[in-house]
ROVONU-467479 format. One line per 8 residues: number of its first residue (from 0); for each residue x, y, z of N, C-alpha, C. Coordinates in steps of 0.02 Angstrom, whole numbers. Each point is the difference from the previous one (the first is absolute). Layout:
N
NUM> X,Y,Z,X,Y,Z,X,Y,Z | ...
***
This chain:
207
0> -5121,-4191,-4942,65,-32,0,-2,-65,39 | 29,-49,-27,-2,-65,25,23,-10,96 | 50,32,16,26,19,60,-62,28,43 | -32,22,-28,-64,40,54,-65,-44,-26 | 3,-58,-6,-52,-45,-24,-38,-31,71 | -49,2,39,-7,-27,41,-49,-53,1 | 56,-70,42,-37,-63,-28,-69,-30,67 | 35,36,45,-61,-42,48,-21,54,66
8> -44,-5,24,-27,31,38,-25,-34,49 | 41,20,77,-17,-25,68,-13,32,47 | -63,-18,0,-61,26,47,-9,-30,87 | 22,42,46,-35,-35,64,-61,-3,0 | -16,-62,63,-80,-20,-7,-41,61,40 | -6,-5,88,-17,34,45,20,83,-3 | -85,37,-37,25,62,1,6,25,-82 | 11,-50,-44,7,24,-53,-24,-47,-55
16> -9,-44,-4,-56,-46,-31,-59,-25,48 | 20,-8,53,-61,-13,39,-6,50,67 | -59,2,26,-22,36,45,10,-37,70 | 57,-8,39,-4,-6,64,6,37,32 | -43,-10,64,8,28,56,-27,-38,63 | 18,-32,59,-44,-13,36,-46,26,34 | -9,46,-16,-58,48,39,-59,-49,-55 | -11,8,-65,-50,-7,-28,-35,-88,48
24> 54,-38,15,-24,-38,54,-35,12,63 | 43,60,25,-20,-28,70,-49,46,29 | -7,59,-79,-97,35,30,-34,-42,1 | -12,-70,-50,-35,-30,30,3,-61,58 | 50,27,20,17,-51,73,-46,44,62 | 56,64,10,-55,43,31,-44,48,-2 | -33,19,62,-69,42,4,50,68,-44 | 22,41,25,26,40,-2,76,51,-40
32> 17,38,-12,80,17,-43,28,6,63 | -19,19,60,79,-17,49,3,-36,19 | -42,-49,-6,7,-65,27,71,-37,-68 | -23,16,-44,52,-13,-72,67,-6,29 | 2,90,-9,57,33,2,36,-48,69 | -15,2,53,11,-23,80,40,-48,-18 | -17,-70,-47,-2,-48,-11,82,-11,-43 | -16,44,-64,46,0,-31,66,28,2
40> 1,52,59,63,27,8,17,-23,96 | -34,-54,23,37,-27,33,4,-53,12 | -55,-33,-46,12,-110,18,18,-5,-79 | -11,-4,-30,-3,-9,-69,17,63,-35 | 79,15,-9,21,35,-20,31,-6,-62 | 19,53,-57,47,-19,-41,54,-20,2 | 38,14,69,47,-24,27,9,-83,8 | -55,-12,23,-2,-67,13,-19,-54,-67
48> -33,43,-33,-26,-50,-84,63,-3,-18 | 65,28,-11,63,16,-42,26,-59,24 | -6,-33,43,36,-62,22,-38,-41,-63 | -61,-11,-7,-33,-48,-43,28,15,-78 | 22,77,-17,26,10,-62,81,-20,5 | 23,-23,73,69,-21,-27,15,-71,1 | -81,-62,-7,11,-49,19,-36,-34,71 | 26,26,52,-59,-8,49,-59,-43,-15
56> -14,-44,41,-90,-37,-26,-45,39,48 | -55,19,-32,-43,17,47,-6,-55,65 | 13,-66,-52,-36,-54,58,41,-1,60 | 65,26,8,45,24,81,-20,50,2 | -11,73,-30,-11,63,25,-57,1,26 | -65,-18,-14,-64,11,31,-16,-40,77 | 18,-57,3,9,-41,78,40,65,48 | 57,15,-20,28,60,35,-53,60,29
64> -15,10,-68,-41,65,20,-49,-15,31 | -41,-53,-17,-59,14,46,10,-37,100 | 59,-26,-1,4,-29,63,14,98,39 | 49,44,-34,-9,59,33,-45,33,-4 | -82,-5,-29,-61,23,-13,-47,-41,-10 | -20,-55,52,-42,-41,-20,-82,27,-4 | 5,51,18,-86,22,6,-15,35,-49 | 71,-2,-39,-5,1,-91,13,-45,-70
72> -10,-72,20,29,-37,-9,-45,-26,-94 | -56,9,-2,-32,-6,-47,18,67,-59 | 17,73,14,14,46,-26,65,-9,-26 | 39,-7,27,80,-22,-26,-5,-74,-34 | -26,-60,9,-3,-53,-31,-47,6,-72 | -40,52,11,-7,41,-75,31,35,-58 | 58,0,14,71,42,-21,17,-49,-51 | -16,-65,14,15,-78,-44,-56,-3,-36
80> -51,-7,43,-62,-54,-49,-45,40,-40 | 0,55,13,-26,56,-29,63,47,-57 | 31,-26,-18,86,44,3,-43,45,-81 | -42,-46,-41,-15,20,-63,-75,67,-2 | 9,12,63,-37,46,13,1,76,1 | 92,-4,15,24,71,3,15,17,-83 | -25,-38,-18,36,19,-92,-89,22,-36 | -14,66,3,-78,39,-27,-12,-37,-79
88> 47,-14,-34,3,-19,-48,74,29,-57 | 2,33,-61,43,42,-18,14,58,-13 | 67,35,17,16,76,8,-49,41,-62 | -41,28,-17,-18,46,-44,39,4,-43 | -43,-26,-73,59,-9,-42,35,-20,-48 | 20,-64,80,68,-16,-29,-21,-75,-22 | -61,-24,11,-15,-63,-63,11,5,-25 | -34,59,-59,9,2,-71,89,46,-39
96> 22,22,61,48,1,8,57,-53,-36 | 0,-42,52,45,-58,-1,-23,-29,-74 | -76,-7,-5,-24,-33,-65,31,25,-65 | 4,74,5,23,31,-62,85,-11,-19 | 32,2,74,73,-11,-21,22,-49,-19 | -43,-68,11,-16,-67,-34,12,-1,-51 | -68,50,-36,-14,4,-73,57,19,-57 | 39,40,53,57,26,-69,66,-32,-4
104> 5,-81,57,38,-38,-6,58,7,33 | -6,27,41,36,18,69,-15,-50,44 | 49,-19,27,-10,-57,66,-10,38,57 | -41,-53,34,17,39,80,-19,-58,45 | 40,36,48,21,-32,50,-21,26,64 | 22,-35,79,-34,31,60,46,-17,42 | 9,50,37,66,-15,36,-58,61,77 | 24,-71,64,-65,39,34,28,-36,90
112> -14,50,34,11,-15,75,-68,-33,13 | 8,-69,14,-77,-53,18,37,-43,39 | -60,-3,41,8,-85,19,6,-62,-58 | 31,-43,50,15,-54,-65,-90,-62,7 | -18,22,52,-56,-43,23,-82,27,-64 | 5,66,-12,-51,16,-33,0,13,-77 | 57,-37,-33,24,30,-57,-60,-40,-58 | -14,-83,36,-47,-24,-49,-81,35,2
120> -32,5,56,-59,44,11,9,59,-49 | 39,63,-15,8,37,-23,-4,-10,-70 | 48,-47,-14,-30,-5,-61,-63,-24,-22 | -14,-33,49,-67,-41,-27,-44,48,-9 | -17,59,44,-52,47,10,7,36,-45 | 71,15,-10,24,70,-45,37,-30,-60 | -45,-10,-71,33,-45,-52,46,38,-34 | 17,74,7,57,44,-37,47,-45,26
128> 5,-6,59,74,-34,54,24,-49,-41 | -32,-47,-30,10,-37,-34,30,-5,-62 | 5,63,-33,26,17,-70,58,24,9 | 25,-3,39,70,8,3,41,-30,-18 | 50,18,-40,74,-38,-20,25,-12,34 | 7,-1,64,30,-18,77,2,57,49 | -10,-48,71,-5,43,23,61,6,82 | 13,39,12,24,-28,78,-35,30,38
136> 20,-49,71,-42,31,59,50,-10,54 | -5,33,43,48,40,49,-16,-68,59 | -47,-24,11,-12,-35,39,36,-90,-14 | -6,-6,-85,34,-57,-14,56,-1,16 | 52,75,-2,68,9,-29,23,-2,59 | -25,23,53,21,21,68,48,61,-2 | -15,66,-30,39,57,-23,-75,26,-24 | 10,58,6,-45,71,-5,32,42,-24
144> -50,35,-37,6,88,-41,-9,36,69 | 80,47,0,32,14,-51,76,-35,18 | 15,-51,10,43,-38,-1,20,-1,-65 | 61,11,-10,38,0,-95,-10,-61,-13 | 21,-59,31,-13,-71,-13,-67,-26,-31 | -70,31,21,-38,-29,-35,-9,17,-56 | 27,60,-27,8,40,-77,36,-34,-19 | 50,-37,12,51,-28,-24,-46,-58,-30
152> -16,-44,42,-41,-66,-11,-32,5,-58 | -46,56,-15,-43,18,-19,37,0,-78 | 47,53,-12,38,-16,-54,29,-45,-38 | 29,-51,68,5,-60,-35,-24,-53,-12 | -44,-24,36,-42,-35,-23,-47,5,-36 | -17,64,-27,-19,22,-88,21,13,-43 | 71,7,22,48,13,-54,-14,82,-36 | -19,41,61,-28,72,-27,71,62,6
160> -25,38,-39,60,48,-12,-31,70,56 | 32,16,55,-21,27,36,-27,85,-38 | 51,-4,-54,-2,83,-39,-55,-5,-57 | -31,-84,-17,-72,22,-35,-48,-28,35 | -7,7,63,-47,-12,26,-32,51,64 | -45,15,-15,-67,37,50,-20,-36,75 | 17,61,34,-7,-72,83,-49,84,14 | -53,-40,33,-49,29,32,-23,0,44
168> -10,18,71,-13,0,75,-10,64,33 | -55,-8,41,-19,47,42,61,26,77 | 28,-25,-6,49,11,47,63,66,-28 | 16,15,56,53,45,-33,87,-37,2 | -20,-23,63,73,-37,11,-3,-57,-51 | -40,-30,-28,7,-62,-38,22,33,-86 | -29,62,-1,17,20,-55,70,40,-29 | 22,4,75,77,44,-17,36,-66,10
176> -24,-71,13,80,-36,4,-12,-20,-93 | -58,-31,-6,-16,-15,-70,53,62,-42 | -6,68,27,21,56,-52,91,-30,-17 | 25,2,95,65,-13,-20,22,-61,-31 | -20,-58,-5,0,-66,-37,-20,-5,-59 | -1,73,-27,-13,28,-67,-64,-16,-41 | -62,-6,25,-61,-43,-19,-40,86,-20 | -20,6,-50,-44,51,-4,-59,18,39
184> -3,12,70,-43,8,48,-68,46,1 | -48,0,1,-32,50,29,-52,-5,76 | -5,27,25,-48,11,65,-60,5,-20 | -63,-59,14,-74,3,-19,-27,49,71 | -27,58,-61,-70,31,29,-41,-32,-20 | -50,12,-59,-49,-14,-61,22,-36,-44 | -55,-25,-31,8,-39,-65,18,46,-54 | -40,52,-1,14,62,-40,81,23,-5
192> 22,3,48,54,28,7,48,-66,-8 | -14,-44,3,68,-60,-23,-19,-19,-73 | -61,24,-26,7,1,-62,33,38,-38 | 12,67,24,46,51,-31,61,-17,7 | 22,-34,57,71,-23,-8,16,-29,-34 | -42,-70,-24,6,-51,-16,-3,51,-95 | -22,33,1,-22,23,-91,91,36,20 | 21,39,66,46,32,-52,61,-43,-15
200> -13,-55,32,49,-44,-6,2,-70,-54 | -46,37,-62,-15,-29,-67,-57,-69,28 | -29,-2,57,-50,-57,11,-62,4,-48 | -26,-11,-55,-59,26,-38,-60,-32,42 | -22,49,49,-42,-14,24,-47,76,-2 | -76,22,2,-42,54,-7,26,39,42 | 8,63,16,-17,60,58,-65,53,-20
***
């Protein structure tokens, strides 16, 4: 039925087309995993990257940090110059993934919590990024998922119908505001498993 026709499909980047994490960086920063761990849950926290996904420049956040950790000052100034490091390459998958939903003439789109500083690197490295019908980024907009506003954006400036379209993210909170803003949501585990969504929701894509 025309009403249950779904025209586009929006995919977050981190987590569900691509593989970040900063750990995959900073084993090779240090000797050791508690040296990692040490690192990441108290100088360089997720806490503290979320400023860079709401806008934030690294180029003020990192002078900060390392003047309160200077005898870490090369490890955190790695957080920048290295930034394309924490990304292993893509989620299992979901290349051929994204490639196939291409194929059956479905748009898609990327709607994604980033810095606004790394959005050209990313693509450059990662040429799916690039096939996108548009994309937003949380870091351009200065608003973050799950803020209703950037769903909003997102709609209108594609002119997308929130009820035929597929929003996809590893988050849970990002996926229940998408739900109430009426966007056909699902929560990425697997590729496997967002392919079944995506089939029961008439996407002609394999399972």
């Amino acid at each position: 039925m025309a009403e249950n026709r779904i025209d586009a499909v929006v995919f977050d980047l981190g987590g569900v087309v691509l593989d970040w994490n900063p750990r995959h960086l900073y084993r090779q920063v240090f000797d050791d995993h508690e040296e990692v761990e040490h690192f990441l849950t108290t100088v360089c926290t997720l806490e503290w990257h979320a400023q860079h996904d709401a806008g934030v420049s690294m180029a003020e956040t990192i002078p900060s940090l390392v003047a309160e950790h200077p005898h870490l000052a090369g490890q955190i100034a790695a957080w920048r110059v290295r930034y394309l490091d924490m990304v292993s390459g893509y989620v299992d998958g979901m290349e051929e993934l994204v490639d196939e939903v291409r194929a059956t003439g479905i748009a898609t789109y990327a709607l994604t919590n980033m810095p606004a500083e790394v959005v050209a690197e990313l693509i450059e490295a990662f040429p799916i990024v690039s096939g996108f019908e548009g994309m937003i980024v949380s870091g351009e907009e200065l608003v973050m998922k799950p803020d209703p506003e950037i769903y909003r954006r997102l709609a209108s400036r594609f002119g997308l119908d929130p009820a035929r379209t597929v929003f996809v993210d590893d988050v849970a909170a990002n996926v229940d505001a998408a739900w109430t803003l009426g966007f056909r949501a699902v929560r990425f585990e697997s590729a496997l498993g967002l392919r079944r969504a995506l089939a029961r929701w008439g996407v002609a894509v394999s399972t």
